[in-house]
C-alpha atoms as one frame of an Amber mdcrd trajectory, in Angstrom:
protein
   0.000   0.000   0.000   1.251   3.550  -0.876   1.661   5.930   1.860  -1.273
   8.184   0.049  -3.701   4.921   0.049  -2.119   4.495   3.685  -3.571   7.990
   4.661  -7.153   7.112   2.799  -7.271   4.130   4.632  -7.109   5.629   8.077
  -9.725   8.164   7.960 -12.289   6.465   9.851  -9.795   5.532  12.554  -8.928
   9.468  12.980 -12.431  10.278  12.913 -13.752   7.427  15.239 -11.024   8.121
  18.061 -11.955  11.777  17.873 -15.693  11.056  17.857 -14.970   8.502  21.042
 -12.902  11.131  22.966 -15.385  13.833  22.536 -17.955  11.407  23.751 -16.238
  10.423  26.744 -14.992  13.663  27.934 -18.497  14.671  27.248 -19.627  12.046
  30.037 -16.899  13.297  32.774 -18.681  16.944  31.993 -22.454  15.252  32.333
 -21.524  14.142  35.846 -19.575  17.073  37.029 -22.148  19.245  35.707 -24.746
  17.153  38.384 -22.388  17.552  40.639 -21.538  13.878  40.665 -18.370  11.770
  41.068 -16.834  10.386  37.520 -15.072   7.146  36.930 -13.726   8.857  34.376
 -10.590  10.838  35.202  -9.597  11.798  31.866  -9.303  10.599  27.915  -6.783
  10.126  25.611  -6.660   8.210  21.880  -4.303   7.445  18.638  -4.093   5.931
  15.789  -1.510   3.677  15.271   1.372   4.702  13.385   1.677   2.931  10.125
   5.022   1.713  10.859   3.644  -0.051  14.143   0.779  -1.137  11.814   2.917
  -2.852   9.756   4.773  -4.750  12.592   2.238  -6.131  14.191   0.648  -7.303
  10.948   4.391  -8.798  10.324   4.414 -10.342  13.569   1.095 -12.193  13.582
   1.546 -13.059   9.994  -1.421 -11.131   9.382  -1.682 -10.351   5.750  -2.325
  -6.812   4.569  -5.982  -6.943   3.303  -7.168  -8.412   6.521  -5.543  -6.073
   8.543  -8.787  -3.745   9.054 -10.836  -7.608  10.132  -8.165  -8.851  12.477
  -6.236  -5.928  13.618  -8.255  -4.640  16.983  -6.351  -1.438  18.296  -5.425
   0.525  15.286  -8.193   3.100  16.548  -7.121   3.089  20.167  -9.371   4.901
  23.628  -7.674   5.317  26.731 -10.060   6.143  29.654  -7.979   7.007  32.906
  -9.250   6.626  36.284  -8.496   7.943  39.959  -9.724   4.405  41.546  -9.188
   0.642  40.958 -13.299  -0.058  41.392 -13.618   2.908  38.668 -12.422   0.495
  35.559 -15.408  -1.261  35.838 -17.539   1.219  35.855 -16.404   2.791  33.030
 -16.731  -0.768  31.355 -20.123  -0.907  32.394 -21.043   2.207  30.665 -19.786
   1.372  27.120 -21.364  -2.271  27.830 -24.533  -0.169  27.907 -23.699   2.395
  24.739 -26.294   1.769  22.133 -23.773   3.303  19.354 -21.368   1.048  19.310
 -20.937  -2.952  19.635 -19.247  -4.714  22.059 -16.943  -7.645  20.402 -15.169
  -8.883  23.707 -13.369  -7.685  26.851 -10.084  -8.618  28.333  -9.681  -8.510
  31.817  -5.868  -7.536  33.019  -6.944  -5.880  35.583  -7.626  -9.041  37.553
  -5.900 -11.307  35.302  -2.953  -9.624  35.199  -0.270 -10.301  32.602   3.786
 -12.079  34.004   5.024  -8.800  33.352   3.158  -7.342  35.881   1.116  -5.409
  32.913  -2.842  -4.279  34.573  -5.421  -2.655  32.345  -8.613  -3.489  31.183
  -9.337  -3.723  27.374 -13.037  -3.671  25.517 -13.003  -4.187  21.765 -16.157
  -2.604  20.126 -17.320  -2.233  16.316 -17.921   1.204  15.843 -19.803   2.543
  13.367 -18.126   5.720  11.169 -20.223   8.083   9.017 -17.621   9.067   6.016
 -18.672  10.795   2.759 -19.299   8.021   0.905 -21.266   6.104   3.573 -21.143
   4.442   6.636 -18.015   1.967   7.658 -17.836   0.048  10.631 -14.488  -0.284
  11.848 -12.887  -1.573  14.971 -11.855  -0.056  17.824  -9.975  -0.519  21.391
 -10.295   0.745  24.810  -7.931   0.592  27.613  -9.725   1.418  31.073  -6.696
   1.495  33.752  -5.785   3.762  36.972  -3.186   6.402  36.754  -1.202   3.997
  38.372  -1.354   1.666  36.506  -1.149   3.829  33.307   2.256   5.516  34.857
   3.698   1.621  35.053   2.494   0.535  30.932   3.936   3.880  30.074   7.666
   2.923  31.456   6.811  -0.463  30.259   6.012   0.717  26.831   9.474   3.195
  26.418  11.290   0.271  27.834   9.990  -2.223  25.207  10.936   0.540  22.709
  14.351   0.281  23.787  15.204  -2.948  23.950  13.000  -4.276  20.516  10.537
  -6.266  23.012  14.057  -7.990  24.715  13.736  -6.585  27.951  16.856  -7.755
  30.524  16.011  -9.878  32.467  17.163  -7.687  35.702  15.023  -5.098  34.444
  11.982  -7.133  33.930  11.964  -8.485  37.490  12.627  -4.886  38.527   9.521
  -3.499  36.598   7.396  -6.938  38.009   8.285  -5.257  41.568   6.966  -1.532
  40.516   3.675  -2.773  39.164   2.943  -5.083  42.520   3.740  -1.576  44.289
   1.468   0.451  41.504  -1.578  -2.211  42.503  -0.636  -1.862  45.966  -0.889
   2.070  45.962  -4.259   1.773  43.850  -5.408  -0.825  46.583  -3.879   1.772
  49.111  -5.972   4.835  47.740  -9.566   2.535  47.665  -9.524   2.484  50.847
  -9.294   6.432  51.719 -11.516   6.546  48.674 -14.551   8.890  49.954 -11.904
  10.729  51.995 -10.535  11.990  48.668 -13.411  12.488  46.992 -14.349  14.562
  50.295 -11.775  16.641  49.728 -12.109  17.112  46.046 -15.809  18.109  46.284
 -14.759  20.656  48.996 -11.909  21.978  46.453 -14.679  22.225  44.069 -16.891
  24.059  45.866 -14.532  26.506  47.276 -13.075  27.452  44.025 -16.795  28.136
  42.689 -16.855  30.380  44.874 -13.646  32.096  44.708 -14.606  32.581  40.838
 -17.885  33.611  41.140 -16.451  36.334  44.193 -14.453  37.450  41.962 -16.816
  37.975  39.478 -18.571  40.291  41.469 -15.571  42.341  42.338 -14.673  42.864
  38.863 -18.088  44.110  38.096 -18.184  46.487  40.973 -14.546  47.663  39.774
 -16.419  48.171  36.085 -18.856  49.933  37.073 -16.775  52.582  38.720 -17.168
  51.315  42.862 -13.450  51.107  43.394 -13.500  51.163  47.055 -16.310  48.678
  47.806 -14.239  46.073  45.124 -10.539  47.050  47.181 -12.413  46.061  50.461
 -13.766  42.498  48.996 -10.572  41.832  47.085  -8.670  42.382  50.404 -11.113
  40.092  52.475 -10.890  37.519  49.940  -7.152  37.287  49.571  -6.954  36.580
  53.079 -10.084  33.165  52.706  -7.925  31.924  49.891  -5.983  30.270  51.840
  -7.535  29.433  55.160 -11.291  30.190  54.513 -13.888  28.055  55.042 -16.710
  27.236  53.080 -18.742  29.191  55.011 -16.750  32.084  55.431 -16.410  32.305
  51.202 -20.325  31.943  50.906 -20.989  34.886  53.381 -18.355  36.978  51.196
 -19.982  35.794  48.402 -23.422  37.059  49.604 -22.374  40.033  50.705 -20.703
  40.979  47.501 -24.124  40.090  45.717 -25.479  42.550  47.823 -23.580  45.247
  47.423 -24.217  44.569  43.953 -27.762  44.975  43.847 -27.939  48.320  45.818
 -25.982  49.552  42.114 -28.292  47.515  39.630
């Protein structure tokens, strides 16, 4: 295949990992929006680099006009999350997507690979609307932790390195950092709704802080200097230390200050 045919041929791979990140990220906003916890931490994809195409397809003795029947990951998802029980959540929710087609799920999470490699993968049909009509093509997700995703990244520059010949040494030494990564995931689960505690409360004080802020700009707009130097000097000294509490009563009194101008 030329590279020009090369480029035609992945089209619907660049526009199906685009579609699927938009759609994901898109999820992360519907719960934050509700003021809900997401599984999803954040979302990344690719498309596999021709070259890598081509080596897989070597090493599998796949031949070239099967490649877009057999080869899985060409258009490839990766949904991060902050917690272990997260991953299969996230699975969950593409098990119940109604645009796309589940084909079959490997579980490395629990199943875990010798190499110490954890991640879960779902392999979906996904249909691709292109100019000339509809294509289905095929498509892979990786759900994992950040953890976990920090370990298969090392793993990944390491196998880069060394052609896939990893010493021996270094393998046992990278078998010890991913029992540590699942250990620190395993770790974090269990202060779980601490975090998230904490997190919400981050969230809700820096709602505030923006929407104080607001008001002080528009009280500086609208020519009330003084009253907008007197907020902006009790709110530098909440940022810090302030408590909920403390923000929304600066926050109310702002609004009414505010109104006495409208």
């Amino acid at each position: 295949m030329a590279i020009k045919e090369w480029k035609t041929f992945l089209i619907p791979y660049e526009q199906a990992v685009e579609e699927l990140k938009i759609k994901f990220r898109s999820i992360r906003t519907e719960y934050r929006r509700k003021n809900e916890y997401s599984p999803i931490e954040f979302v990344t994809g690719r498309v596999k680099e021709i070259s890598s195409i081509l080596e897989k397809a070597n090493k599998f003795n796949m031949p070239l006009d099967r490649i877009e029947y057999e080869m899985e990951d060409i258009a490839g998802i990766r949904v991060m999350c902050q917690f272990v029980d997260d991953v299969e959540r996230v699975v969950e929710l593409i098990r119940n997507r109604k645009d796309m087609q589940l084909i079959y799920e490997k579980d490395y999470v629990t199943n875990y690979k010798e190499s110490g490699y954890r991640s879960y993968h779902v392999v979906i049909k996904y249909p691709v609307n292109l100019a000339e009509g509809q294509k289905n093509i095929l498509a892979e997700f990786q759900i994992r932790t950040l953890a976990m995703n920090f370990w298969a990244t090392i793993e990944h520059s390491l196998n880069y390195k060394y052609k896939h010949e990893i010493p021996e040494y270094i393998k046992q030494k990278l078998k010890h950092a991913a029992d540590a990564a699942f250990k620190l995931d395993q770790l974090m689960l269990e202060i779980k709704d601490e975090i998230k505690d904490a997190q919400k409360l981050f969230e809700v004080k820096s709602s505030l802080i923006s929407n104080i802020m607001n008001n002080i700009l528009t009280l500086s707009s609208i020519g009330k200097v003084n009253e907008s130097t007197r907020f902006q000097m009790q709110l530098n000294k909440l940022i810090e230390e302030g408590e909920v509490y403390d923000l929304n009563n600066l926050l109310q009194a702002t609004e009414k200050t505010l109104d006495k101008y409208k």
